[in-house]
Each structure stands twice: as C-alpha cells, then as structure tokens.
C-alpha positions in Angstrom: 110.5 68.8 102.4 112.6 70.9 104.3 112.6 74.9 103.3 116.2 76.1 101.6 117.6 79.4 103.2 119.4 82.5 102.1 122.2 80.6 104.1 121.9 77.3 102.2 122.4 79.1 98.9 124.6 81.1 99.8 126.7 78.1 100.8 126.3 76.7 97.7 128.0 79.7 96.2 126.4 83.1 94.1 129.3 84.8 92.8 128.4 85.3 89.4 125.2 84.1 89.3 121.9 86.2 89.0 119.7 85.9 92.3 116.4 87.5 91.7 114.8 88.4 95.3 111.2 89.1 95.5 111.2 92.0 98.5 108.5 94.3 99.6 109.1 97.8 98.8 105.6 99.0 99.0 106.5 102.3 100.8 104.0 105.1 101.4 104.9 108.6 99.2 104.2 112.0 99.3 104.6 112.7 95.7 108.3 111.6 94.9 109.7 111.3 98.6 109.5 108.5 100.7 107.6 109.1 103.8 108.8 105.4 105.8 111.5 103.8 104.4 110.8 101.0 107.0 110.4 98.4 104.2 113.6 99.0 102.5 115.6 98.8 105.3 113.9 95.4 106.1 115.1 94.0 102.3 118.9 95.5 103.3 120.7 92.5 104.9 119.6 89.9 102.2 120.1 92.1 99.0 124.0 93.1 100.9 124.4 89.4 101.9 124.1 88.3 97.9 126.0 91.6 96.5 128.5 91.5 98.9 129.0 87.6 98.3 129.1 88.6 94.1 125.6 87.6 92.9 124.4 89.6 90.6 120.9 90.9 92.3 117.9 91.3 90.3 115.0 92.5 92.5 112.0 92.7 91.8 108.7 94.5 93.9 105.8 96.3 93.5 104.1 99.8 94.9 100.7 100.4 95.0 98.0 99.6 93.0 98.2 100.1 89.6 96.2 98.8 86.8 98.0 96.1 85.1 100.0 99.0 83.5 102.9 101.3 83.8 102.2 104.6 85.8 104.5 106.9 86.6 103.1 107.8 89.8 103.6 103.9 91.1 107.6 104.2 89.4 109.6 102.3 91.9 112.3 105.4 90.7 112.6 106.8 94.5 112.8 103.5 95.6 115.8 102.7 94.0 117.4 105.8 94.8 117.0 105.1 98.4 118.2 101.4 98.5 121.5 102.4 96.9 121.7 105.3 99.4 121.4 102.3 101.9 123.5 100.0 100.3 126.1 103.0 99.2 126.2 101.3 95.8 124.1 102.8 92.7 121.1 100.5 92.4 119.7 100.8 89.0 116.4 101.5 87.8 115.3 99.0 84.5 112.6 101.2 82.9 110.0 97.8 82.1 109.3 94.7 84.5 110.5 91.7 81.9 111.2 93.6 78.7 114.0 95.1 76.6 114.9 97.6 79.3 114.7 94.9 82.0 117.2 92.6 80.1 119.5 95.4 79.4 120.2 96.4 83.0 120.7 92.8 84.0 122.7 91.8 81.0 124.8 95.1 82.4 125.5 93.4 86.0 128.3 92.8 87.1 129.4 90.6 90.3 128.0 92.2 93.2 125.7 95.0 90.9 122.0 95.2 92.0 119.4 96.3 89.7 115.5 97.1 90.6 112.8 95.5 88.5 110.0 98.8 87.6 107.2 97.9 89.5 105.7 94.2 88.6 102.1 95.1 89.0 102.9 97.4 85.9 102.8 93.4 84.4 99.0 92.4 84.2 100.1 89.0 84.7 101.4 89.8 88.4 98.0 89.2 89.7 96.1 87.4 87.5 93.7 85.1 88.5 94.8 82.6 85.5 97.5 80.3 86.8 98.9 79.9 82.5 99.2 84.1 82.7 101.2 83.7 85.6 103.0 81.3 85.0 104.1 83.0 81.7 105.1 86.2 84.0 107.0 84.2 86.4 109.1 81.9 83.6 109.9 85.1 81.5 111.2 86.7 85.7 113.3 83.5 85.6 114.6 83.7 82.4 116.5 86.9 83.5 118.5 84.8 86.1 119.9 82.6 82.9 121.0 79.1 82.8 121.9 78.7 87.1 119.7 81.3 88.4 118.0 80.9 91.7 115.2 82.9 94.2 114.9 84.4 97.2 111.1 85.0 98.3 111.8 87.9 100.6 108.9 90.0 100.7 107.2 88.5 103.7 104.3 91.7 102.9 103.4 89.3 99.8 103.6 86.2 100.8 99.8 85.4 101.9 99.3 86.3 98.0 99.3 84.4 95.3 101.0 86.2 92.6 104.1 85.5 89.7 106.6 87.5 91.3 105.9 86.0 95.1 104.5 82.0 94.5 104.5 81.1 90.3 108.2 82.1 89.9 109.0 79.7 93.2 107.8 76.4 91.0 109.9 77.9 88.4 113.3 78.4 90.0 115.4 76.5 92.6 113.8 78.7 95.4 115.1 79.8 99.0 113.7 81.9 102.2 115.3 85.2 102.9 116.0 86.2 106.1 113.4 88.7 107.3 110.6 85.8 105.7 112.4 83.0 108.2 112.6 86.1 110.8 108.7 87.1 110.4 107.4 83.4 111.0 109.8 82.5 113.7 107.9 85.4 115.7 104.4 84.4 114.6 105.0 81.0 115.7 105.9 82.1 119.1 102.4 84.1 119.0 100.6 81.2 117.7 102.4 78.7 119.9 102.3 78.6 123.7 102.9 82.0 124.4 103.9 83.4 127.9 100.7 84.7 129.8 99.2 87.2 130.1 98.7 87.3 126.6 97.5 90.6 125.4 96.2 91.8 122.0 95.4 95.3 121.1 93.7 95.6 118.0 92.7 99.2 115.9 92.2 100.1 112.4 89.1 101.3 110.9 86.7 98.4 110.3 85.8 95.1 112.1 85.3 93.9 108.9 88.5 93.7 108.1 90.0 92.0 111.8 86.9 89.8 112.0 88.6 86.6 111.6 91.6 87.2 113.5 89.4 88.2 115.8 87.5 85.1 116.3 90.8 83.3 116.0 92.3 84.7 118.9 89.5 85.5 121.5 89.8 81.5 122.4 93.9 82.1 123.3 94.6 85.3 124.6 93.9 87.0 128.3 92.7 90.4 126.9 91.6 91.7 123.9 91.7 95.9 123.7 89.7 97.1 120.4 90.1 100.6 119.6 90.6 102.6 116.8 87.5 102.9 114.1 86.5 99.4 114.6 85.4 100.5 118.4 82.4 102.1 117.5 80.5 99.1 115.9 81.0 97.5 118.9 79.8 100.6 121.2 76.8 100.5 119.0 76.5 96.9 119.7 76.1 97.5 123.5 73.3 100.0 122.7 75.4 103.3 122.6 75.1 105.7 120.2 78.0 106.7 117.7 77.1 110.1 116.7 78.6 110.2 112.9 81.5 108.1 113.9 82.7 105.2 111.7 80.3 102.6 112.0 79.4 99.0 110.2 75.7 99.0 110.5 75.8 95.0 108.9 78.6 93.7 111.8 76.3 95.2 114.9 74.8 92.1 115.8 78.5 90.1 115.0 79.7 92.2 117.2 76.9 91.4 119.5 77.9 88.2 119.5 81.7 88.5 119.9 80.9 90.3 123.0 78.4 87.4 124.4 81.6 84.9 123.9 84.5 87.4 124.9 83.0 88.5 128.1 85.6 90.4 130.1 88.5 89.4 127.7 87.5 92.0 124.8 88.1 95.9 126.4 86.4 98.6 124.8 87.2 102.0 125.3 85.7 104.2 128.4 86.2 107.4 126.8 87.3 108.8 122.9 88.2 112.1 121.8 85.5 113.4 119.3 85.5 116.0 116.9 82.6 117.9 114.7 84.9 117.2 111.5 87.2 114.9 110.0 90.3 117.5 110.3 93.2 118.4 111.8 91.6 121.8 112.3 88.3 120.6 113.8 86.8 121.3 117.5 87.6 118.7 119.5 86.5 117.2 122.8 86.6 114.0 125.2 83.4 112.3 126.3 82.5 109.3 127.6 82.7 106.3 125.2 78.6 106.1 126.0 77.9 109.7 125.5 78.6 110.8 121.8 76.5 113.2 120.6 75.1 113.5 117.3 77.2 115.3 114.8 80.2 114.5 116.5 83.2 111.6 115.4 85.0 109.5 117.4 88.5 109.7 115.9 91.0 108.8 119.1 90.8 107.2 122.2 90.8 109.0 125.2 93.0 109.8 127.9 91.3 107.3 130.7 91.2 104.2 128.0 95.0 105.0 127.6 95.3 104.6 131.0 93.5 101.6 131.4 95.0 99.8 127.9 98.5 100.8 129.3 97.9 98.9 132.6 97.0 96.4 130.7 99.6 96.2 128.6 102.2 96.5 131.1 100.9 93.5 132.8 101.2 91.5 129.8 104.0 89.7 128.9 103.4 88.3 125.1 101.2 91.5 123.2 100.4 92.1 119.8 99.5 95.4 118.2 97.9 95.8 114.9 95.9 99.3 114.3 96.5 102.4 115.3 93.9 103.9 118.2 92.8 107.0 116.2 93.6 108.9 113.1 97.2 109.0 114.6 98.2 111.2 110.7 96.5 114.7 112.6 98.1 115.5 115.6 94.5 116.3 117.4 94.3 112.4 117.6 97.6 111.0 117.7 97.9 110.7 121.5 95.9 107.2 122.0 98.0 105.8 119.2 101.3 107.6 120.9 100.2 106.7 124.2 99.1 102.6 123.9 102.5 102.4 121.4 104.8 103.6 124.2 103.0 101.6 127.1 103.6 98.5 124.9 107.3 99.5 123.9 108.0 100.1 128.2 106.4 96.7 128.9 108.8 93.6 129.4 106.7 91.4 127.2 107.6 89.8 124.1 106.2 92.8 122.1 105.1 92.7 118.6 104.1 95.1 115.6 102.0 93.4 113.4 103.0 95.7 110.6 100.8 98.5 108.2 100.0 101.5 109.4 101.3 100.3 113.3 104.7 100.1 112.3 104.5 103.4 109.9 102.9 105.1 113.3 105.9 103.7 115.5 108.1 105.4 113.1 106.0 108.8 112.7 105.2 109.7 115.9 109.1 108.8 116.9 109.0 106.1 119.3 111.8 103.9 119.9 112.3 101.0 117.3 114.1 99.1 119.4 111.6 99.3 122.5 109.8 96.5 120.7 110.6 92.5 120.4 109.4 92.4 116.3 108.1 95.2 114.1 106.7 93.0 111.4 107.2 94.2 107.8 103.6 92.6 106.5 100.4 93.6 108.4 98.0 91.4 105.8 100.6 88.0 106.2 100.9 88.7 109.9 96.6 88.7 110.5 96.2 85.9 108.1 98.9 83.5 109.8 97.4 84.3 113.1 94.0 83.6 111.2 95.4 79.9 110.7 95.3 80.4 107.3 98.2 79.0 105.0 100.2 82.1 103.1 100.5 80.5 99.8 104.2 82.2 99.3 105.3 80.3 102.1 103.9 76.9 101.3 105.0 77.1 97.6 109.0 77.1 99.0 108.8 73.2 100.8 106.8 72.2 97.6 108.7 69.3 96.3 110.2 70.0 92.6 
C-alpha cells in the first residue's frame, strides 16, 4: 500500500476539519529562550499548508525528557510563542496533553486556528512499553480531531520510535506523510542507494558506542570514512596510543581493533587534536600529535593538520555525510575542527548532507551557511538508524493497510 501525503489530503479537502500533526519540536533551551529554532522552522510549511488551507491544526510534540509527568521546565510554552511568531498567527498553548485544557483550546479553533498540545511525554502513556497504554493515549489524541479527523506524522526526529503520538495514533486515524518526513527519506535513499563516488562519511560525537552499527553498515559502501570527535580516541587506543584522560570506551578497544583490520585505508583518524588539562572553556590548551598525548591532558578538538587533511577529503567527495561534531564545538577553544570540516563540506560540490543533532545545531551556532549544504536533516537518531538498515517504525506504520 501506497503511503498518503500532505498533498493527497489536502486534496481531499481540510477546511474545517481538525488535522492533528505529530512534529518535532524538541529544541535545545537556555532556561526559557530558544537556543536553535531549527526544528520549528522544519514543522512551518506543513502546519501553514493546513491553516492556510482552513484545517483546524492540533499539534502535538514533545521536549525533552520528562518523567511521565508535567514539568514546567519541559512546558512546550516558548515553543508556541515562537511558532506563532513564524507563522504570524497566535498559536495557542492547551495547558494538558489530552485533558480538559486540551479539549478546550481545540473546541476554541476556528478554520485555520493552530493550537500546541503541552508536551506529550508529560502523558506516561507516550512511551510505554504496553501497546493497550498506548493505544489508549493515541485513541483519546484522535478523539480531539472528532468525527472526520485525520494525521499528519511530521516529526521525522520521532519516527524510528515507537510511541502514541508518532506510530499508535497512525492505526487509529486515516494517516498521511508530511512533507519534511517524505523530504528526509527521499535524501536517505539517495545515501543508501547508488550514490555518486567518492562517497565520503565523516563521523563525530562522543562515543563509538553509539555509531557502532552505522558504522559497520557503511564501511562496506563508502570510499572514506573520517572519525573524529570523542569517539577518535577509542580508536587511537586501539592502535596502541595513549589517550591521556581523554574520552575513552575501554570495552569497544578491541571492536575497534577490529573495524580497523576490515576498514584498512577507508576509516581516517585524526593526525593531530587539540588537548587541554581541563574540560573548560578557560583551560590551557595545546596541539599534539594524535600519538603523543600526555597524561593528564584531554583530547577535545581536532587539530589544524587533520582539518587539512579531512577537508581534502571532503572536497574530493562528491556524496558526504556528517553526523558529529569534531570537538566540543559549545567552547570556543575547540570549535575550529567542527568549524573547519563543516565549511570544507558546505564549499564542496557533493551532494552534502547533515545528519541532524548536534551537527545541524553546530551549522547553526558557529554561523555557517544553511544553504551551503544539499539536506540538513531534522532527526540525527532516524537518520543513523535508516542508514543502519533498520525499519523506523513511524514510517512503516503509514503504508500499513487499515
């Protein structure tokens, strides 16, 4: 069965009815403000494309990490103020998920009105591991649409989850892709398909751990494979070298061993990383030799000659994915790699894509050009796990048959 669009429903007609849209607005704050509003901006053109056609828009989304109960300090409350600044409509804040509050904001709709859902992980029942608690969640979501109510699963950040709000409330209500979901996999697709070589892939982030199996997923298609970032120094100490008190995964050594063995010249380390005697902005700092850290000292940046070297590589590329900064890009002592691999990639001429996280909230940090890249994805966990091969349940659950 064929997946139904934004397009197809909006064919069919909204004005009047209530369209909830699952988006991701899982933005980073600094108290009450905003720090990237990247993700809102992403759930823009489908939430304007229902209001402006006279749906009335129920969206729903969570932030953070709460525990199964409401928190101020996870209140979607800046995010709605900054969606109706985008929008230049009010957007609405209903003070529960599913509750009282909830059906008196949408009950107060009218065509082309958008109200924001408080955060849904504020619900228990969000993530549950019990499909009947879910389920329960996800019909009581739908029930706020009424009688011809339909969903848009636009939170492409979600969708390798299975939660209500993202894949139980898709069995429940005539479901439909949203735009930046369609847009997401028609670039992931390209990377998984028969990309046009060289095909680079710079990878960062803190752990190995966590890349592991995109990792081993991708070593047998692409041309190079630059690892640096946190997750460099397990692989350093693999070779033999040591780390000093740099980030390191003393159980992945010997995987790492082994990745090595199979990559052979494809996986790049880096020659040289900017070290520091403690994990701050303040801290002495100095470049060594990738095989020369001393004890007491922490890698937390590439250096200048590994920027070099990924850069040529890079430019030679033409199909690259990033996904992980190069160093703790947040202080400015170590922002250069990150700044420096980032605008290589953006100056290339390959098909160039941000696999979202902390790569695309670096992009927009340290002031690089947005549009110097082919894709800056909106979901860095989705984006590994479809190049992982694996199946992202809140895709799957929209060609179910109903």
């Amino acid at each position: 069965m064929a997946v139904k669009t934004l397009d197809d429903l909006l064919g069919e007609g909204v004005k009047g009815r209530r369209v909830l849209v699952r988006a991701d607005l899982n933005v980073p704050l600094d108290g009450q403000k905003i720090t990237d509003d990247g993700r809102v901006r992403a759930a823009l053109p489908s939430v304007r494309a229902l209001s402006e056609a006279g749906a009335r828009v129920i969206v729903t989304a969570h932030l953070g990490r709460p525990k199964g109960a409401p928190d101020p300090a996870f209140s979607l409350r800046p995010v709605a103020d900054r969606l109706g600044e985008l929008l230049g409509t009010e957007v609405s804040l209903a003070g529960d998920v599913v509750g009282e509050q909830a059906k008196a904001a949408v009950a107060a709709l009218g065509d082309g009105g958008v109200v924001l859902l408080e955060n849904v992980r504020f619900d228990a029942r969000e993530t549950s591991k019990s499909e009947a608690e879910r389920g329960e969640l996800a019909r009581e979501l739908a029930a706020l649409t009424g009688d011809d109510g339909a969903f848009v699963s636009d939170g492409f950040g979600v969708v390798h989850r299975k939660q209500a709000s993202v894949y139980d409330v898709a069995r429940t209500l005539p479901a439909y892709a949203g735009g930046l979901v369609l847009a997401e996999l028609e670039v992931l697709r390209t990377l998984t398909g028969d990309p046009e070589r060289p095909y680079a892939v710079v990878l960062g982030g803190s752990k190995v751990s966590d890349k592991l199996a995109v990792i081993e997923a991708l070593l047998p298609k692409v041309d190079r494979l630059l690892v640096g970032g946190g997750m460099c120094f397990t692989f350093l100490a693999a070779q033999g070298h040591g780390v000093g008190s740099s980030l390191l995964e003393s159980d992945m050594v010997e995987t790492c061993k082994r990745l090595l063995a199979e990559a052979g010249d494809k996986l790049v380390l880096p020659v040289d990383v900017v070290v520091a005697d403690a994990f701050a902005a303040d801290a002495d700092t100095r470049t060594v030799p990738a095989t020369g850290i001393e004890d007491g000292w922490m890698g937390l940046d590439i250096g200048p000659e590994t920027v070099a070297a990924f850069g040529a590589a890079v430019r030679d590329a033409r199909t690259l994915f990033w996904n992980g900064p190069m160093g703790v890009f947040e202080m400015a002592p170590f922002a250069e790699g990150t700044r420096g691999v980032a605008t290589a990639i953006a100056e290339s001429q390959a098909f160039s894509v941000v696999g979202g996280g902390d790569s695309a909230a670096a992009v927009r940090l340290l002031g690089l050009p947005e549009d110097g890249f082919s894709h800056i994805s909106t979901g860095g966990g989705a984006s590994l796990e479809y190049l992982e091969g694996k199946e992202l349940p809140g895709v799957a659950v929209l060609s179910e048959e109903r």
